[in-house]
Residue, then its C-alpha position, 0 to 999 in steps of 0.5 A: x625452729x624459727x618460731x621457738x629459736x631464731x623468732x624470724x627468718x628473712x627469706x634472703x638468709x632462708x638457705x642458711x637457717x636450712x642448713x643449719x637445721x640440716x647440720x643439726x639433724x645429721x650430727x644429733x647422735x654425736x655426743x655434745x663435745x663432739x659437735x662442739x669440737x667439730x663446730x669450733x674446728x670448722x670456725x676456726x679453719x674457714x675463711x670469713x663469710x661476707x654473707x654473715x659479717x657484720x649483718x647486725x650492722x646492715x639497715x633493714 
């Protein structure tokens, strides 16, 4: 996954990418409008996470 998906993975956003990975593995079974649904619905009613906001803007 970080080789084909993501390219690169910084360890400092190492646990994100494992849970994203995470998330993945547990709903594969679920049809693809239900992952979209539920993903949308848990984006839209979570608050803003500091830790991803802006990071395309952060020097490295």
């Amino acid at each position: 996954m970080i080789h084909g998906q993501h390219h690169e993975a910084s360890p400092q956003y190492l646990r994100q990418y494992a849970g994203e990975a995470a998330w993945k593995e547990d709903h594969r079974s679920e049809a693809n409008g239900t992952q979209a649904s539920r993903a949308l619905r848990s984006v839209m009613t979570s608050p803003v996470n500091r830790t991803w906001a802006g990071y395309w803007q952060r020097t490295a």
